[in-house]
N, C-alpha and C positions, 0 to 999 in steps of 0.2 A: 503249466500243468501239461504232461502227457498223458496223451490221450492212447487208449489201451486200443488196440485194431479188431477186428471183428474177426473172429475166427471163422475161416473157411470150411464150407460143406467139406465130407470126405471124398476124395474123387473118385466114385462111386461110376461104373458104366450109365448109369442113370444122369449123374451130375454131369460128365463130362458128355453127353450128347444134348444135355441143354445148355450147356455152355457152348457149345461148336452151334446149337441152332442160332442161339442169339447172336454171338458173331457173324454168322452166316446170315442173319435178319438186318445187320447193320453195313452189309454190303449193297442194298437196293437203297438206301437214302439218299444218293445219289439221282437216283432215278424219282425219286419222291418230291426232290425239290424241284427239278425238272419240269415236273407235272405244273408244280404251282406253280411255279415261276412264266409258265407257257398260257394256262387257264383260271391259274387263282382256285385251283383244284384239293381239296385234300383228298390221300388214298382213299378214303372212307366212300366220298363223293365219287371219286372214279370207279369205285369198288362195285357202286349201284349201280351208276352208268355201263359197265360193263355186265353186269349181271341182267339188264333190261335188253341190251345191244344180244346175248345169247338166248333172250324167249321175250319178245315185245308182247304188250299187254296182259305184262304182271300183274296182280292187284297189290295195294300196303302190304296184305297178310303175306301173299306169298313170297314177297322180299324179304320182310323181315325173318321170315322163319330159314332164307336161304342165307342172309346176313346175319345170323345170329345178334338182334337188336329188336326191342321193341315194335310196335308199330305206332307209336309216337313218334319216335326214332326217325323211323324211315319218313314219316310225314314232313317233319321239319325239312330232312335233305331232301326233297321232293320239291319242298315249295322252293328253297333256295336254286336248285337246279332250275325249277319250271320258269322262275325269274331271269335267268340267265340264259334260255333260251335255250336247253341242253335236250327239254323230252318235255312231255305234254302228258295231260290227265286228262281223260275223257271217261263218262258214265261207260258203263259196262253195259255192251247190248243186252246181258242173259240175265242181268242181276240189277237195275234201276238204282241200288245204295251202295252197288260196288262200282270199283275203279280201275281203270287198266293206263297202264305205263306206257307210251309210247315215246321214244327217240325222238328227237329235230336233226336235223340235215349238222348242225356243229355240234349235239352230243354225239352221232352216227360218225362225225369227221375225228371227234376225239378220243373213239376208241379205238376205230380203224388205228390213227397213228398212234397210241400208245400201245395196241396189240405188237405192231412192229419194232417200234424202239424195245418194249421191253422185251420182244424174243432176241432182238441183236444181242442186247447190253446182257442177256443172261447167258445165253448161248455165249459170250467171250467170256465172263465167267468161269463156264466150265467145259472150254475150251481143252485144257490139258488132264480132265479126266477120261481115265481109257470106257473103253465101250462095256467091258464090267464095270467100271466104280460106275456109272452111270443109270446102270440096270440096278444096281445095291441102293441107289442113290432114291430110284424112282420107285421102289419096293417099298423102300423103310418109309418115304413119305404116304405111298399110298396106305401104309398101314396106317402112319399115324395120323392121316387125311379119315380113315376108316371108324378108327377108335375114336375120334373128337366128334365124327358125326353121331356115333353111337353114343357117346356121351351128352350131348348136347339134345337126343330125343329124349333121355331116361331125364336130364334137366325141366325138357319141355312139360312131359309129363307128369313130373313133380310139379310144378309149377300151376298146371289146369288142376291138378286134384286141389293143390290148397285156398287158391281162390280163381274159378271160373269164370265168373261174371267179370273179372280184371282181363280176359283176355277175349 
């Protein structure tokens, strides 16, 4: 029996710049397995760790709301990093039921070296784009760095109007 193929979107300016982001997304797997294979890291994990390493003693909430995930979410990769010696939780001096996020000297040594490897490995990436593609390049992301945060609030606050007490 054959099987009938799935027809393709139209390639639409729209379709063809998420088809180049997602090819473009499967160029760092390289660098993803890297991580793990060096600290048994997934990006998500390092995602945190980096995000704590740029403002130490974050609390749950405000991670989660910078990582777009729960704060179940973040608790879990918390405890798993806290076990591995990556950052530490400590009572919050201003707030007694809050928590803030601090770093360990090997989550502090794993992001340093990951900040580095991955500006090399992306920097040769985009090596042979000229000094415009690169200006277009960092335009169009920061738009669309823009639009997802603005998205991602009007989310939030769908989400607090329907049930409150859940967040």
């Amino acid at each position: 029996m054959v099987e009938e193929a799935v027809a393709a979107p139209p390639l639409t300016p729209l379709y063809a710049a998420m088809a180049e982001f997602f090819r473009a997304s499967e160029l760092m797997e390289p660098l993803r397995l890297r991580i793990w294979d060096l600290e048994g890291l997934t990006v998500t994990q390092l995602r945190l760790l980096m995000f704590v390493s740029q403002c130490e003693g974050l609390s749950n909430a405000e991670l989660a709301q910078r990582m777009y995930v729960t704060r179940p979410s973040v608790s879990a990769l918390l405890e798993r990093l806290e076990r591995g010696g990556f950052l530490r939780r400590e009572i919050s001096p201003n707030d007694r039921r809050g928590i803030c996020i601090w770093l360990e000297e090997r989550g502090r040594n794993v992001c340093n070296a990951m900040a580095t490897e991955c500006a090399d490995y992306v920097s040769g990436l985009m090596e042979s784009l000229s000094e415009r593609d690169l200006c277009e390049l960092a335009n169009s992301l920061a738009k669309m760095v823009k639009a997802g945060r603005e998205r991602r609030e009007r989310d939030l606050l769908e989400e607090r109007q329907r049930s409150p007490e859940d967040l």
